[in-house]
N, C-alpha and C positions, 0 to 999 in steps of 0.2 A: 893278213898274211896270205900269201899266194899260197896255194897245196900243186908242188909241181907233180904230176900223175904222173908213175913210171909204167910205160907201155908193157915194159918187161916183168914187169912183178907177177907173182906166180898167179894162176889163176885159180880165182875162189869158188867159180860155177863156171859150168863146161856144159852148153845145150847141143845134142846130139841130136839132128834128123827128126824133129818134132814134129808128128802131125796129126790132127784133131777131128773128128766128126762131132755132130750133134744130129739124132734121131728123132724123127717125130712121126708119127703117123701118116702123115701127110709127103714131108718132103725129109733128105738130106742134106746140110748145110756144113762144110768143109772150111772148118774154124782156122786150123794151120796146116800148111803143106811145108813139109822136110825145113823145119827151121833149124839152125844152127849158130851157136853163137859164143863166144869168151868173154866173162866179165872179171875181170884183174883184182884181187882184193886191194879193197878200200879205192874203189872209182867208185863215180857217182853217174851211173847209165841213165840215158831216159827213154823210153820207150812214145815212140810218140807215132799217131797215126787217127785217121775218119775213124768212126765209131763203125763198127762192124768187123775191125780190120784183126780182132783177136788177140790186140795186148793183151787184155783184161784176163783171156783165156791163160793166156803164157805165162803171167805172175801169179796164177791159183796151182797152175803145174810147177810152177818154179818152187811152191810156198808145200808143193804135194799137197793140196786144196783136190785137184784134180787130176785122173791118171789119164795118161797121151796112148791114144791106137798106135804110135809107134813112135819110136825112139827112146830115151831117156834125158834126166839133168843126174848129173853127177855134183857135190857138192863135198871140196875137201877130198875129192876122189872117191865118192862114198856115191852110193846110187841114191836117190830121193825115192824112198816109196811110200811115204804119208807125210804128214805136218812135223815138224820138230821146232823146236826152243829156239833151234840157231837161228831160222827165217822166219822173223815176224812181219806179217800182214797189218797195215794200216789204209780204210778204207774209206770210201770218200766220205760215209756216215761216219761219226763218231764209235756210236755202238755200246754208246756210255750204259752204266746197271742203273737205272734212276732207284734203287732203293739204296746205293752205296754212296757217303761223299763225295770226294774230289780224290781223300786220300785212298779211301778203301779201293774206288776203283786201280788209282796206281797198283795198291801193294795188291790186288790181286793178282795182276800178271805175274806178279813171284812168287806165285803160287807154281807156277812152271820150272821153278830151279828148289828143286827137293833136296839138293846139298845145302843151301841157305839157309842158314838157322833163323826161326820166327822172329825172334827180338830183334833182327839185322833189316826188317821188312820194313817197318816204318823210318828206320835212319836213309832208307836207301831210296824209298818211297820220295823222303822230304828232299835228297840231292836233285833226282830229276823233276820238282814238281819245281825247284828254284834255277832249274835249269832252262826252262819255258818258262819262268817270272809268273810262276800263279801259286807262289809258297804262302802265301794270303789268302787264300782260297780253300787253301787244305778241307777246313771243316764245312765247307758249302756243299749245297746239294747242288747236284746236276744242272736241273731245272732252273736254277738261277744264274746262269753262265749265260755269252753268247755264243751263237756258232762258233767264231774263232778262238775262244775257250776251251770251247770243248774239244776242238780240233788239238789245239796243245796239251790237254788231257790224255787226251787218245795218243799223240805222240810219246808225250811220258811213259804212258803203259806202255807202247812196244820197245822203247828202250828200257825201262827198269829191269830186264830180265837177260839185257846184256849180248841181246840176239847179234853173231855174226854178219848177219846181213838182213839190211832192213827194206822190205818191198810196200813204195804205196801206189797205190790206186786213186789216181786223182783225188787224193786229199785236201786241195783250195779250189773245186771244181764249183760248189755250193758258195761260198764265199765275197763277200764284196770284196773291191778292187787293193781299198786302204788294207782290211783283213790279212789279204793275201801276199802283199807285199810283205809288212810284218815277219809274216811266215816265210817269207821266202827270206828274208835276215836271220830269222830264229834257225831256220834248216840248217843254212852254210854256217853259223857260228856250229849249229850239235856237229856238223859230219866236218869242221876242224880239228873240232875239240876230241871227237871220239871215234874218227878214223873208220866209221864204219862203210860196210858195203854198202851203196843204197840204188836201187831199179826203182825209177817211178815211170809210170804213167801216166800221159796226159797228152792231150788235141792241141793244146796249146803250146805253139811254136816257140814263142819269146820265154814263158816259163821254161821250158825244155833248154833253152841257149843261158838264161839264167844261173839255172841252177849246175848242169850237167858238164864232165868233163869228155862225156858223146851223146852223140844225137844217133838213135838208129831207127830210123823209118821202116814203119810194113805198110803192105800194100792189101787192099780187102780184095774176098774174094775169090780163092781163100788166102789166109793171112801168109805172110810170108816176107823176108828183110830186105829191102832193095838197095840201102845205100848205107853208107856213115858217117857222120861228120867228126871231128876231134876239136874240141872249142877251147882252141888256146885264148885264152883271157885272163887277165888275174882276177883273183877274189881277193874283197869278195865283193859281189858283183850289183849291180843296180838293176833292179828289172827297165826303168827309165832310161836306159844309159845311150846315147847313141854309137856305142861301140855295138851293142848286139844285133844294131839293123841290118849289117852287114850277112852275118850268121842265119838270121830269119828269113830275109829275103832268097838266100839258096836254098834255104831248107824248107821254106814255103812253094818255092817255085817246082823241087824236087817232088814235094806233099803234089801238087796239081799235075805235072806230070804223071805220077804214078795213078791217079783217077783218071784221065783221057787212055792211058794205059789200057785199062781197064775196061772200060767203057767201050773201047774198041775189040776188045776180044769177047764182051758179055754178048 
């Protein structure tokens, strides 16, 4: 089923004039300059860009992971000044407890929602571990998973707690090809079914036109948003498909101009 995205729906983060330093003894290095940005609730943004270019920075400030030399995120209309429940981080590691199950890692993310009553922890546990298709797995240790296990592990935990909006950090970045595909079916069935916000990150162009209903490029150096795409396609979508060549090819081509960009002003 297609998810038509309404441009106009209200918006669930609001990025105001974002900009970043990192200090060193040594040198200065100017992670974002004045970013600014709308993400619509329940759109699925991707942040895509060279490494260096300070996604990675932008989704730990979006998650209040990290505080911005200036600007703010606004979330709900509410300023972000630390971590909170609504925005859960999912990262390219798992980050699995190897002393806890399959299940216990789930239900300890709801250890985050303190209205929850305990006994409600494992029913809600087993919903999203059969929601990633590893309800078989509950009683298993860590360790006996594969990467892309674990990876839907790790995604159950940031959904069990029912986060507003879910931000990952190249999480199929580690992954074989078959793995990721998988995953990239498993994503779009969760963010039909459960409507959530979702920002990810990733260098990879065709996962980016895959998954996302925008493409928004930064440029390294310091980071900052050069262009956007809006990827009208229906879902749900095939990373194979030769409908997205289309989509990739500008947005790869925009990716390389904005390095000669660069490259000419360093």
């Amino acid at each position: 089923m297609q998810h038509q995205f309404d441009a106009h729906a209200a918006n669930k983060l609001q990025i105001q004039n974002i900009s970043k330093q990192f200090k060193s003894q040594s040198s200065v290095v100017q992670a974002l300059s004045n970013v600014s940005l709308s993400i619509a609730e329940g759109e699925f943004l991707c942040l895509v860009g060279a490494s260096g270019c300070g996604k990675s920075t932008l989704l730990d400030i979006i998650a209040g992971l990290t505080k911005p030399d200036e600007g703010a995120v606004y979330a709900d209309e509410k300023k972000v000044d630390g971590p909170g429940r609504q925005r859960l981080v999912m990262f390219q590691e798992s980050a699995l407890f190897p002393w806890l199950s399959v299940l216990g890692n789930v239900m300890f993310g709801l250890k985050l929602c303190p209205d929850l009553p305990k006994s409600q922890h494992k029913t809600i546990a087993m919903e999203f571990l059969k929601l990633v298709g590893l309800e078989k797995f509950a009683r298993s240790n860590t360790h006996e998973l594969s990467g892309g296990m674990k990876q839907r592990v790790a995604l159950a935990r940031a959904l069990a707690p029912s986060p507003r909006v879910l931000l990952l950090d190249e999480p199929f970045a580690a992954l074989d090809a078959m793995t990721r595909e998988q995953l990239y079916d498993d994503l779009q069935h969760i963010w039909e079914t459960h409507r959530k916000t979702i920002i990810l990150v990733t260098h990879n162009v065709r996962e980016a036109v895959c998954l996302a209903d925008r493409v928004v490029l930064m440029s390294p150096s310091p980071g900052r948003i050069t262009q956007e795409f809006e990827i009208d396609l229906p879902r749900p979508r095939d990373i194979n498909s030769i409908a997205l060549s289309h989509y990739t090819q500008n947005i790869t081509r925009a990716l390389k101009g904005n390095q000669t960009l660069d490259e000419a002003h360093g």
